[in-house]
C-alpha positions in Angstrom: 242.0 -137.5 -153.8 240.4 -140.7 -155.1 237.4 -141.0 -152.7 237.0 -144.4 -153.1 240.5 -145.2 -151.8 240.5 -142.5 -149.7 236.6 -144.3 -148.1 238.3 -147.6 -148.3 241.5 -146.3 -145.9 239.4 -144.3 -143.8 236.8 -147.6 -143.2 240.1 -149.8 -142.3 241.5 -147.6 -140.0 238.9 -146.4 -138.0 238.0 -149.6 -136.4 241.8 -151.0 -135.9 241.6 -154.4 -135.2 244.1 -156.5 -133.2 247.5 -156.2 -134.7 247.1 -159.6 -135.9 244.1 -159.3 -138.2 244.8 -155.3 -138.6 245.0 -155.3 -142.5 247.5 -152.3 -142.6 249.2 -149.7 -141.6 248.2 -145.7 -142.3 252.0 -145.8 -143.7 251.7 -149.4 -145.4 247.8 -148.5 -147.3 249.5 -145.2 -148.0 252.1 -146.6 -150.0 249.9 -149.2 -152.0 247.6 -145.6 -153.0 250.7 -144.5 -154.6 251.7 -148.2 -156.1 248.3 -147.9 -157.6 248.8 -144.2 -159.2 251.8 -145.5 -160.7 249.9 -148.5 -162.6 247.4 -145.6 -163.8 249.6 -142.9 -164.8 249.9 -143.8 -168.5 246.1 -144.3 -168.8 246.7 -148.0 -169.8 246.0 -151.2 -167.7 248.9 -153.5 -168.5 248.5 -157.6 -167.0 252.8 -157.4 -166.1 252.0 -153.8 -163.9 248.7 -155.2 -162.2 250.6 -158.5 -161.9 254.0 -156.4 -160.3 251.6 -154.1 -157.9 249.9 -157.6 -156.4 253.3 -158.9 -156.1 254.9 -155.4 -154.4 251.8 -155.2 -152.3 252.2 -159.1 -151.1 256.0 -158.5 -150.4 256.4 -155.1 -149.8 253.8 -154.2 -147.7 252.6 -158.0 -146.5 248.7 -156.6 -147.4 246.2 -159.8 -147.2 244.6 -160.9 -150.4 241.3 -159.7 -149.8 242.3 -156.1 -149.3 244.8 -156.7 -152.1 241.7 -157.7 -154.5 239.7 -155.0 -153.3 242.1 -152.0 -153.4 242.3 -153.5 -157.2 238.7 -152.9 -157.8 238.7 -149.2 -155.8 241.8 -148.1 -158.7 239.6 -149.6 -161.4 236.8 -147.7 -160.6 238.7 -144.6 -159.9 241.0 -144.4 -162.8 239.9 -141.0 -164.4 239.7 -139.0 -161.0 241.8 -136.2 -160.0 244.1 -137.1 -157.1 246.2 -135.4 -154.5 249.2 -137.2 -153.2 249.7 -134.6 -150.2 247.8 -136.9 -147.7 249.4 -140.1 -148.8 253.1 -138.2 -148.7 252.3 -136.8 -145.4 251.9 -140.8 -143.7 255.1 -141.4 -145.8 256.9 -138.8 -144.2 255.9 -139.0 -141.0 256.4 -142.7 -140.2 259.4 -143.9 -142.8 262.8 -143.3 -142.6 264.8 -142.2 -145.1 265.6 -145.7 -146.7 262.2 -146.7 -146.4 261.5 -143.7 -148.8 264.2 -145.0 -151.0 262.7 -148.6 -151.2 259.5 -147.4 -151.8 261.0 -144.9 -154.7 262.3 -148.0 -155.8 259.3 -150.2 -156.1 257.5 -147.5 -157.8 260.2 -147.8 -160.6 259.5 -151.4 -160.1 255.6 -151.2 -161.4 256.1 -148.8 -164.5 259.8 -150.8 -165.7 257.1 -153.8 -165.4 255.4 -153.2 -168.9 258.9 -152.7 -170.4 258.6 -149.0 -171.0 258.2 -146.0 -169.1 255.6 -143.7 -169.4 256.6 -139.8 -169.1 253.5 -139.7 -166.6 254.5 -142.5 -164.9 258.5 -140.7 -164.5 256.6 -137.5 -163.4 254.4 -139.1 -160.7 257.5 -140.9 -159.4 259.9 -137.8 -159.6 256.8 -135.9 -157.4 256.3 -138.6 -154.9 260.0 -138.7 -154.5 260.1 -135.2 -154.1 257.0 -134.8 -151.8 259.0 -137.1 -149.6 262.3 -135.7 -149.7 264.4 -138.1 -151.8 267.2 -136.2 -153.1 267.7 -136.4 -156.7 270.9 -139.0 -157.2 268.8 -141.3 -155.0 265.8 -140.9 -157.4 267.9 -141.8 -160.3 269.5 -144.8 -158.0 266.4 -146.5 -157.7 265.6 -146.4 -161.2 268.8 -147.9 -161.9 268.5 -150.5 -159.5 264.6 -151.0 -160.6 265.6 -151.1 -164.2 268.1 -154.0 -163.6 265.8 -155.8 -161.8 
């Protein structure tokens, strides 16, 4: 698991704030973990997928620009570490429902159709998540369809 992230999670949770000022859910921080793997898979920092992760992490998950900037600088510093996507998958899992799983599937496909090309990392670590979280297989290739169009 990427310590870093993994410190950075562990540091925002433990002390939840009011739900107003609470920067995210376990669920929500989970899925921007995985938003950022995707960026990383194919080992090359592109401006349109950093620029499609900010944008998926404003929408998607409504995360506040000062966590956004600072999950940015954890994923840079932690590109080259191993990772294990069991703990992130398990929060997935536990709190989404099955559309939510698609929709995140989906943005996944978002960030590595973002540099125009795909990666055969970046299909593998989406094809893992999505089966890690129980997404059956015509909804895997769904979202990329409906990614790719987008």
């Amino acid at each position: 698991m990427l310590s870093a992230i993994k410190a950075f999670f562990d540091e925002k949770l433990a002390n939840p704030a009011p739900c107003e000022n609470q920067v995210a859910s376990k669920s929500q921080l989970a899925c921007a973990a995985l938003f950022i793997e995707v960026m990383k898979a194919d080992h090359e920092l592109d401006d349109r997928e950093k620029s499609e992760l900010v944008s998926l992490l404003r929408t998607s998950l409504q995360i506040k620009e000062a966590d956004i900037k600072e999950l940015m600088r954890l994923a840079q510093e932690e590109a080259d570490q191993a990772t294990s996507l069991y703990h992130f998958t398990r929060l997935i899992n536990d709190e989404y429902s099955y559309s939510q799983k698609f929709q995140l599937v989906q943005d996944m496909w978002q960030i590595a159709f973002s540099d125009e090309q795909i990666d055969k990392y970046e299909e593998h670590l989406i094809r893992k998540v999505s089966d890690l979280i129980y997404i059956s297989h015509t909804d895997f290739i769904k979202a990329k369809i409906i990614a790719r169009e987008n």
